[in-house]
C-alpha positions in Angstrom: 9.5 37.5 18.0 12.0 38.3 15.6 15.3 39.3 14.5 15.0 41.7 12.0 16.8 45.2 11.3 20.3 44.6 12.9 23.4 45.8 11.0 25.2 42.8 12.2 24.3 39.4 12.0 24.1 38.1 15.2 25.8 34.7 16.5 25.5 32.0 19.2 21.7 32.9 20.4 20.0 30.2 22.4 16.3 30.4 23.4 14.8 28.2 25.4 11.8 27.0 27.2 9.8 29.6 25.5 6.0 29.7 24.6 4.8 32.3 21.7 1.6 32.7 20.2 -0.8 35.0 17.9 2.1 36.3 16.5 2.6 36.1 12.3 5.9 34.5 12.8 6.1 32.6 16.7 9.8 32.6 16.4 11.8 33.7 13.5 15.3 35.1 12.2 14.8 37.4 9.1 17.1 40.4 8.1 20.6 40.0 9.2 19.7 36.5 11.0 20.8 34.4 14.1 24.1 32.6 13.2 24.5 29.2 14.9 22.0 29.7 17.2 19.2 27.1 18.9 15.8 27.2 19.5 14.9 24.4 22.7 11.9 23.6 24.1 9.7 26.0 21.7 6.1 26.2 22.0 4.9 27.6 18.8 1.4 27.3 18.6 -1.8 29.8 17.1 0.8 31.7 14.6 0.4 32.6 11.3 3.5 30.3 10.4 5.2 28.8 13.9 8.9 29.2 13.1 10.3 31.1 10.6 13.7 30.9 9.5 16.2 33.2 7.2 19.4 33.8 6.6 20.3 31.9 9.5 23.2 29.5 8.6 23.5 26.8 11.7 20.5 27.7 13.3 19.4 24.4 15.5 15.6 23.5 16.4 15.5 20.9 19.2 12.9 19.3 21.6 10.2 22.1 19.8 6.6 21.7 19.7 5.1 23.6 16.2 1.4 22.7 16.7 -2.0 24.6 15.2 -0.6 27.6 13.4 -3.3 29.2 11.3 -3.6 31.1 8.5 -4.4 34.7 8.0 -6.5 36.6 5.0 -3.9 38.8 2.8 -5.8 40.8 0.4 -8.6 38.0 0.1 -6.2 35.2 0.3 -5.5 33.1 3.1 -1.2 32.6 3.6 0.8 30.7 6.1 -0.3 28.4 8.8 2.6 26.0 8.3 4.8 24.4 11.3 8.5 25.3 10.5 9.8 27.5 7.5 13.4 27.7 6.7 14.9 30.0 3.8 18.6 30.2 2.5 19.6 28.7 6.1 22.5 26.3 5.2 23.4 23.8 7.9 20.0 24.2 9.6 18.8 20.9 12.1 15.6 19.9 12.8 15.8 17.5 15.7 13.3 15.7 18.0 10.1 18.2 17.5 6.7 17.6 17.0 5.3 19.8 14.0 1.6 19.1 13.8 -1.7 19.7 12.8 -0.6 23.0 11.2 -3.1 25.0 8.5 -6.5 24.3 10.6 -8.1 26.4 12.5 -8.8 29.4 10.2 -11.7 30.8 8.5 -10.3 28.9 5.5 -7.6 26.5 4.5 -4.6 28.2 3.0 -4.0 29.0 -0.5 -0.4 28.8 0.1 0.9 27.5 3.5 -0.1 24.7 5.8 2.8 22.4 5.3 4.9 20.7 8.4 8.4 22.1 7.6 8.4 24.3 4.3 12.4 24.5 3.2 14.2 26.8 0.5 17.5 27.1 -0.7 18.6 25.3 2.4 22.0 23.0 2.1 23.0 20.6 4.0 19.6 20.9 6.0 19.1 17.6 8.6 15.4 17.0 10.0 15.7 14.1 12.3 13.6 12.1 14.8 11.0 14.2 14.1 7.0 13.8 14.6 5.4 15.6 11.8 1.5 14.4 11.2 -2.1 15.7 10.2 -0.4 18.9 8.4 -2.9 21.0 5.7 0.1 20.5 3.4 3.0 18.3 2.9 5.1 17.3 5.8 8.3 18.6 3.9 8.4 20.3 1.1 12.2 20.7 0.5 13.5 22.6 -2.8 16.9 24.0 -3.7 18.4 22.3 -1.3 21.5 20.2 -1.5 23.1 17.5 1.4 19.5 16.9 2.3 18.8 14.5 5.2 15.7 13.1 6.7 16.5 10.4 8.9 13.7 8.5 11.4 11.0 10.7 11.2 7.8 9.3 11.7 5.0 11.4 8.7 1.6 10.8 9.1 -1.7 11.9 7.3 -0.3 15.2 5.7 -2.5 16.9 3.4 -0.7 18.3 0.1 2.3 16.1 -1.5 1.8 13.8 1.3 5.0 12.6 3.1 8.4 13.9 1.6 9.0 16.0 -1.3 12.0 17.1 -3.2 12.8 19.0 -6.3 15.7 20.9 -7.7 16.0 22.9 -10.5 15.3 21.9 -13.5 18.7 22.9 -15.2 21.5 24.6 -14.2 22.4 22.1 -11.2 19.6 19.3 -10.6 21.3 17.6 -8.7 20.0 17.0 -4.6 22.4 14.7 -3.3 20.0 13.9 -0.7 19.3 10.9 2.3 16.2 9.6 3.3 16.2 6.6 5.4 14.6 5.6 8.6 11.4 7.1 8.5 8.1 5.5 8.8 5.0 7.7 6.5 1.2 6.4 6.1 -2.1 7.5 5.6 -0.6 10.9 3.0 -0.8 11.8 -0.3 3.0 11.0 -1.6 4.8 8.8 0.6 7.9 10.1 -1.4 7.5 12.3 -4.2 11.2 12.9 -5.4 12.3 15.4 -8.7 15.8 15.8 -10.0 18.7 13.5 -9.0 20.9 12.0 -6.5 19.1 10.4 -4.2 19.5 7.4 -1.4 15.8 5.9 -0.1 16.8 3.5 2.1 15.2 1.3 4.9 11.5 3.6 4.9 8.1 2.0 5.4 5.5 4.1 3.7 1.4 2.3 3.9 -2.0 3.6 3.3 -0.8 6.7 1.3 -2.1 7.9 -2.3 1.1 6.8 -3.7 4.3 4.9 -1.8 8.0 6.4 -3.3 7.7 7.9 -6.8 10.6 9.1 -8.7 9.7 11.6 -11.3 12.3 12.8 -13.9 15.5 12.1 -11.7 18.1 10.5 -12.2 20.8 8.4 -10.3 18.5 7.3 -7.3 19.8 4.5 -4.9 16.4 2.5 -3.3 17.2 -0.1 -0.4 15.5 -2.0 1.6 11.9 0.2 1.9 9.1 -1.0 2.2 5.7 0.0 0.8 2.4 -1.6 1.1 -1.2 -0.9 1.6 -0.9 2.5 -0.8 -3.4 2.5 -3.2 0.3 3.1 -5.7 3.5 1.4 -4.1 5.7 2.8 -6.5 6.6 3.8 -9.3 9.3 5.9 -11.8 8.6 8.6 -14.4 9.9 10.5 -16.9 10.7 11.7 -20.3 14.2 10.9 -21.2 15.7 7.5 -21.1 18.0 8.8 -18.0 15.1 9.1 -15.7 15.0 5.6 -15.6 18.8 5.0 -14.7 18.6 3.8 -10.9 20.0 1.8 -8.7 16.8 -0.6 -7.1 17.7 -4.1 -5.8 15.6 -6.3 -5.2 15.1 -5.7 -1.1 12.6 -3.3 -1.8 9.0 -5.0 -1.5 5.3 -3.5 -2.5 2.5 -5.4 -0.2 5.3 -8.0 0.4 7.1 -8.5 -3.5 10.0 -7.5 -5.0 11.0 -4.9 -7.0 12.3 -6.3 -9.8 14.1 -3.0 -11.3 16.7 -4.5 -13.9 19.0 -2.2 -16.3 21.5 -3.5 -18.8 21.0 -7.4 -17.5 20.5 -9.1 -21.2 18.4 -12.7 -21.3 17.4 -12.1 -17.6 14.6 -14.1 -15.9 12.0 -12.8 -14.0 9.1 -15.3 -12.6 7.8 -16.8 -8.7 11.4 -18.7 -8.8 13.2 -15.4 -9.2 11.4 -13.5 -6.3 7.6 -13.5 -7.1 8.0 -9.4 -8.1 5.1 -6.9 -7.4 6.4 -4.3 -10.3 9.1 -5.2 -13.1 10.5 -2.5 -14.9 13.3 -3.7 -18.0 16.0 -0.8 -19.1 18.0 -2.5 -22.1 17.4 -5.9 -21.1 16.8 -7.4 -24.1 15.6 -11.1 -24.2 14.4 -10.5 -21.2 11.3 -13.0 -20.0 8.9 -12.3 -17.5 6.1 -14.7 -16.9 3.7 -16.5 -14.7 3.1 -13.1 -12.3 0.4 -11.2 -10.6 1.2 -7.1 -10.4 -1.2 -4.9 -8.7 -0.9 -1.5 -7.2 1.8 0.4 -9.1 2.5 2.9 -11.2 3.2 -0.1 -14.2 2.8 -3.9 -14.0 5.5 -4.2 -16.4 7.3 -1.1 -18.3 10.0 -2.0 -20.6 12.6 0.5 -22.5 14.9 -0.5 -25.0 14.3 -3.7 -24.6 14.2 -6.0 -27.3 13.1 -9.2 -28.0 10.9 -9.6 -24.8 8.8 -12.3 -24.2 5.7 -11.8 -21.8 4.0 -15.0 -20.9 1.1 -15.2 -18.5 1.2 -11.7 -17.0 -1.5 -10.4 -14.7 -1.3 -6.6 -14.2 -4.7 -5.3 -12.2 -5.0 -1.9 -10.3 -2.0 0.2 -11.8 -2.2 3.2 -13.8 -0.8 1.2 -16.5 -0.8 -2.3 -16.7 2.1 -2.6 -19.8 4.0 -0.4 -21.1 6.7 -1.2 -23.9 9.0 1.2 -24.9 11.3 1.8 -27.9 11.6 -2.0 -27.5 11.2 -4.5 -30.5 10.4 -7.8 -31.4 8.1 -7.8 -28.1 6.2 -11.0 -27.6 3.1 -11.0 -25.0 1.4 -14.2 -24.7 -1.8 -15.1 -22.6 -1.7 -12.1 -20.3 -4.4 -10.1 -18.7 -4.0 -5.9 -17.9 -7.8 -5.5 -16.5 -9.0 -2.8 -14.2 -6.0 -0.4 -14.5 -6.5 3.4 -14.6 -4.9 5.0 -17.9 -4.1 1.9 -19.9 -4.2 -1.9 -20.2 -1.2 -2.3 -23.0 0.2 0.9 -23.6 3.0 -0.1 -27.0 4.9 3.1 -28.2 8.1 3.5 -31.1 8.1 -0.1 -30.8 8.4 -2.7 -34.1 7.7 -6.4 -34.9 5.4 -6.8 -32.0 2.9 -9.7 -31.4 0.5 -10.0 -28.9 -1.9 -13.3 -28.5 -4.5 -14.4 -26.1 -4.6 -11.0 -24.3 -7.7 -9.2 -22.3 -7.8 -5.9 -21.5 -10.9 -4.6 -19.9 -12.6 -2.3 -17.9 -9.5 0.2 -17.3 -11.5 2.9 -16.3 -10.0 5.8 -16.6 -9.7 9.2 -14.8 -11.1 11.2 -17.6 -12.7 11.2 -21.0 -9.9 10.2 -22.8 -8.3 7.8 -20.3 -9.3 4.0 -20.2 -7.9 2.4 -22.9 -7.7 -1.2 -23.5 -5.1 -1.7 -25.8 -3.0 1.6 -26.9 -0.5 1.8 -29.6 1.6 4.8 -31.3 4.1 5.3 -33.7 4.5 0.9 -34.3 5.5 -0.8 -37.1 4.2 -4.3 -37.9 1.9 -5.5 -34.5 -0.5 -8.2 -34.8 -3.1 -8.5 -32.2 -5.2 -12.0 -32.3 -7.8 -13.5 -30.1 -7.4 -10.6 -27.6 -10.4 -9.1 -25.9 -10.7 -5.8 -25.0 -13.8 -5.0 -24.0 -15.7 -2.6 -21.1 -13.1 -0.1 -21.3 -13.9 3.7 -20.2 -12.8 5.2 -23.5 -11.9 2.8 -26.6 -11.1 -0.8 -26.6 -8.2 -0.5 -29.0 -6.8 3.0 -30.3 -4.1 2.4 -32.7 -2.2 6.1 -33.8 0.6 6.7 -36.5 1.4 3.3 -37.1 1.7 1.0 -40.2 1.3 -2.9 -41.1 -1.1 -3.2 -38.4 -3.2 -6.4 -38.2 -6.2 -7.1 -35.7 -7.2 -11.1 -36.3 -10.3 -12.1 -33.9 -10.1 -9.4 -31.6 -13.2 -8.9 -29.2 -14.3 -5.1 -28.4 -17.6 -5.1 -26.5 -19.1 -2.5 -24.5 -16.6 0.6 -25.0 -17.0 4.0 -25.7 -15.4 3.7 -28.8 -14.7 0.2 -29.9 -11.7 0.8 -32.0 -9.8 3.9 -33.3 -7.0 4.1 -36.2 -5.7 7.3 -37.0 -3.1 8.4 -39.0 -1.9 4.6 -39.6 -1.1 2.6 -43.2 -2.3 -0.6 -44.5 -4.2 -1.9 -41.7 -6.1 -5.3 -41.5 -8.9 -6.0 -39.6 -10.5 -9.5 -39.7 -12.9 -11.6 -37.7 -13.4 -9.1 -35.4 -16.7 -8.5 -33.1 -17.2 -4.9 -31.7 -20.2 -4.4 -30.2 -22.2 -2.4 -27.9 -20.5 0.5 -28.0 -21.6 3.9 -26.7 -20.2 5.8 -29.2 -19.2 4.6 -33.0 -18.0 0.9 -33.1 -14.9 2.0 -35.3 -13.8 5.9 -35.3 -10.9 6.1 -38.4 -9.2 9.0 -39.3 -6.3 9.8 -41.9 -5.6 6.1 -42.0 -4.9 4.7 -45.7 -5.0 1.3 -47.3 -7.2 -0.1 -44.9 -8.8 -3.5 -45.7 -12.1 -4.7 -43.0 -13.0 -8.3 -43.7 -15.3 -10.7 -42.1 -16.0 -9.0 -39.3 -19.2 -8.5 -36.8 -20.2 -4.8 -36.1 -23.9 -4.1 -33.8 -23.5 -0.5 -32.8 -25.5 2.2 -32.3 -23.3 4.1 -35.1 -21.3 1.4 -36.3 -18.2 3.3 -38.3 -17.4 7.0 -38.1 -15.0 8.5 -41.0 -16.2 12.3 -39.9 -12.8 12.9 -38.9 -11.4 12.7 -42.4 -9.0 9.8 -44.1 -9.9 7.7 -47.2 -12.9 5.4 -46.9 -11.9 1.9 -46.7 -13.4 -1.5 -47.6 -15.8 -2.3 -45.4 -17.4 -5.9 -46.1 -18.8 -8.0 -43.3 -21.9 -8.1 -41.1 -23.6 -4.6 -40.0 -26.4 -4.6 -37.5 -27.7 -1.0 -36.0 -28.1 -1.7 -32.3 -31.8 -1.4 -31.2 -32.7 2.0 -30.1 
């Protein structure tokens, strides 16, 4: 049933009560569109989308069931079976419907399609007290759309992006301006998956999803009072410019029951079990900032520091994140006695970072998602780091990989049981002594384009125990050499 072909747009429509199905749109406004209409007590159901929506400024959806849309082959593709889809509608509402298990039911899952509520170029759009669950696809998948608000939905096991996603455009305006607060999301992909800037997350429980609330290249987000636990990733912020890390998150957010300890621009701060116990610290221009004595598990970092200088990391845990460190543009770093085991990408990740010392460390068994992920210990683009009695062993790719840095020193350092024990490419006077890398699956020590590198003292039992094939100038190499037993 639609609206389509009408010189005039029409206004004021109400329908109500109504039942459609088999149709490629159940219920829909396209060319011309329904101005401040309302769709009540809809039964959408066996579509190839269940509402569709278009130029249709102040169109209302209440009391609506959108259930078991399907969709339909298009020149060998399958398109559509999502709930609700809502183009250049500003103003539209959402409120009190059910949109659910939308996307099943066809010869094949769709290609595109199969989300909850699908919105475009929407502003000021308002979704509220809505049931959206067991979608193909994202619940909502919002772009373009400013004055966003989803408030008390309840978003359950949605296929896709998981619960809530947002993204503006890149340039031009980025900007969203949007609410989210109230709503309750588990067993999804994303909890929250938010792009682009201006947002406030406030009092949302997301549990058993992929990932909890993850802010990726925005900026100015406000976080309050959610809570995220049981996700296999509570939370987490990305991105690739200092900005995307300039947010507002106190300290009432919790992951499985801790704190986030989000701090920007708070010098010689304190973070420890007397402070709060956190779950995930993250430290923008905090210098002397000291963090010690903490387990963190089940986040994007343990610990990421940026522009933060003169750290000092004493008796860390970080298990179960993609990364268990990661330190920043920050110098004069000091990490004592910690442990980053079983993470994903990286155990210590140190980037454009001088003067750093590190002592008593273990990194092992981060096992990666890929060939080249599960690193122990990474560092690139450093200047003067000294690593001693660390082990870093059992890793899915190398132990230690050291790239593009210069006055490195690695003093007793452990690297058993890696695919590649150790790596230094492109680096400058580097010193390795007392070292024992062993076992490895590949070559105990892969250099490349490294100069005035000096190898004393230490124990190598490898299958291939040093691989120069990539090119550089062949160091001195003295110590013990044993070829592991075939």
């Amino acid at each position: 049933m639609r609206a389509e072909n009408l010189s005039e747009t029409l206004h004021n429509v109400s329908v109500t009560n109504l039942s459609v199905s088999g149709w490629e749109f159940g219920l829909g406004g396209v060319t011309g569109g329904v101005e401040n209409g309302m769709l009540q007590q809809v039964r959408a159901t066996g579509n190839q989308d269940g509402i569709g929506i278009d130029q249709s400024p102040g169109l209302i959806v209440q009391n609506c069931t959108v259930t078991d849309n399907i969709p339909l082959e298009e020149g060998g593709v399958f398109f559509g079976g999502s709930g609700i889809d809502v183009s250049n509608s500003p103003g539209t509402h959402i409120l009190n419907s059910t949109v659910s298990h939308n996307g099943w039911g066809g010869e094949e899952l769709p290609a595109v399609g199969g989300y909850g509520i699908l919105s475009t170029n929407n502003t000021g759009l308002l979704v509220s007290n809505c049931v959206v669950d067991g979608n193909v696809n994202t619940g909502i998948w919002n772009e373009y759309a400013k004055d966003t608000q989803v408030l008390g939905n309840q978003f359950h096991t949605n296929g896709g992006n998981g619960g809530i996603f947002m993204t503006a455009p890149p340039t031009d305006d980025p900007v969203m301006n949007a609410v989210i607060a109230e709503n309750t999301i588990s067993g999804s992909g994303w909890g929250h998956m938010l792009i682009r800037n201006d947002y406030l997350v406030q009092n949302n429980t997301v549990s058993e999803c992929g990932f909890g609330i993850l802010l990726d290249t925005s900026r100015n987000a406000t976080l309050i009072g959610n809570v995220m636990h049981d996700n296999e990733l509570n939370f987490g912020v990305d991105g690739n410019a200092y900005e995307n890390y300039l947010h507002q998150v106190d300290t009432s957010n919790t992951v499985n029951g801790r704190v986030v300890s989000y701090l920007v621009d708070q010098p010689g701060a304190v973070v420890d079990a007397a402070t709060g116990g956190a779950g995930t610290i993250y430290g923008i221009s905090c210098p002397d900032l000291i963090i010690r004595d903490l387990d963190l598990a089940n986040n994007l970092f343990g610990v990421f520091l940026l522009a933060s200088d003169r750290a000092v990391i004493t008796n860390v845990t970080a298990t179960q994140n993609v990364n268990g460190f990661l330190i920043q543009e920050s110098d004069d770093v000091r990490i004592e006695a910690s442990v980053a085991n079983d993470n994903t990408n990286t155990g210590f990740s140190l980037v454009a970072s001088d003067d750093l010392w590190m002592t008593g460390a273990e990194a092992a068994r981060n096992i990666g998602g890929g060939m080249d992920e599960g690193t122990g210990i990474y560092a690139e683009n450093c200047w003067n780091i000294s690593l001693q009695q660390v082990n870093a062993s059992d890793n899915n790719f190398a132990g230690i990989d050291v790239e593009d840095s210069a006055r490195v020193s690695l003093v007793d350092v452990t690297a058993d049981a890696n695919l590649v024990g150790l790596i230094l490419g492109g680096g400058d006077t580097i010193q390795v002594t007392g070292c024992v890398i062993r076992d490895s699956v590949g070559p105990g020590i892969g250099m490349y384009d490294s100069t005035n590198a000096t190898f004393w003292n230490n124990y190598f039992l490898n299958e291939e125990n040093v691989d120069l094939s990539q090119g550089g100038s062949s160091p001195d190499l003295p110590g013990t050499y044993q070829r592991h037993p075939a």
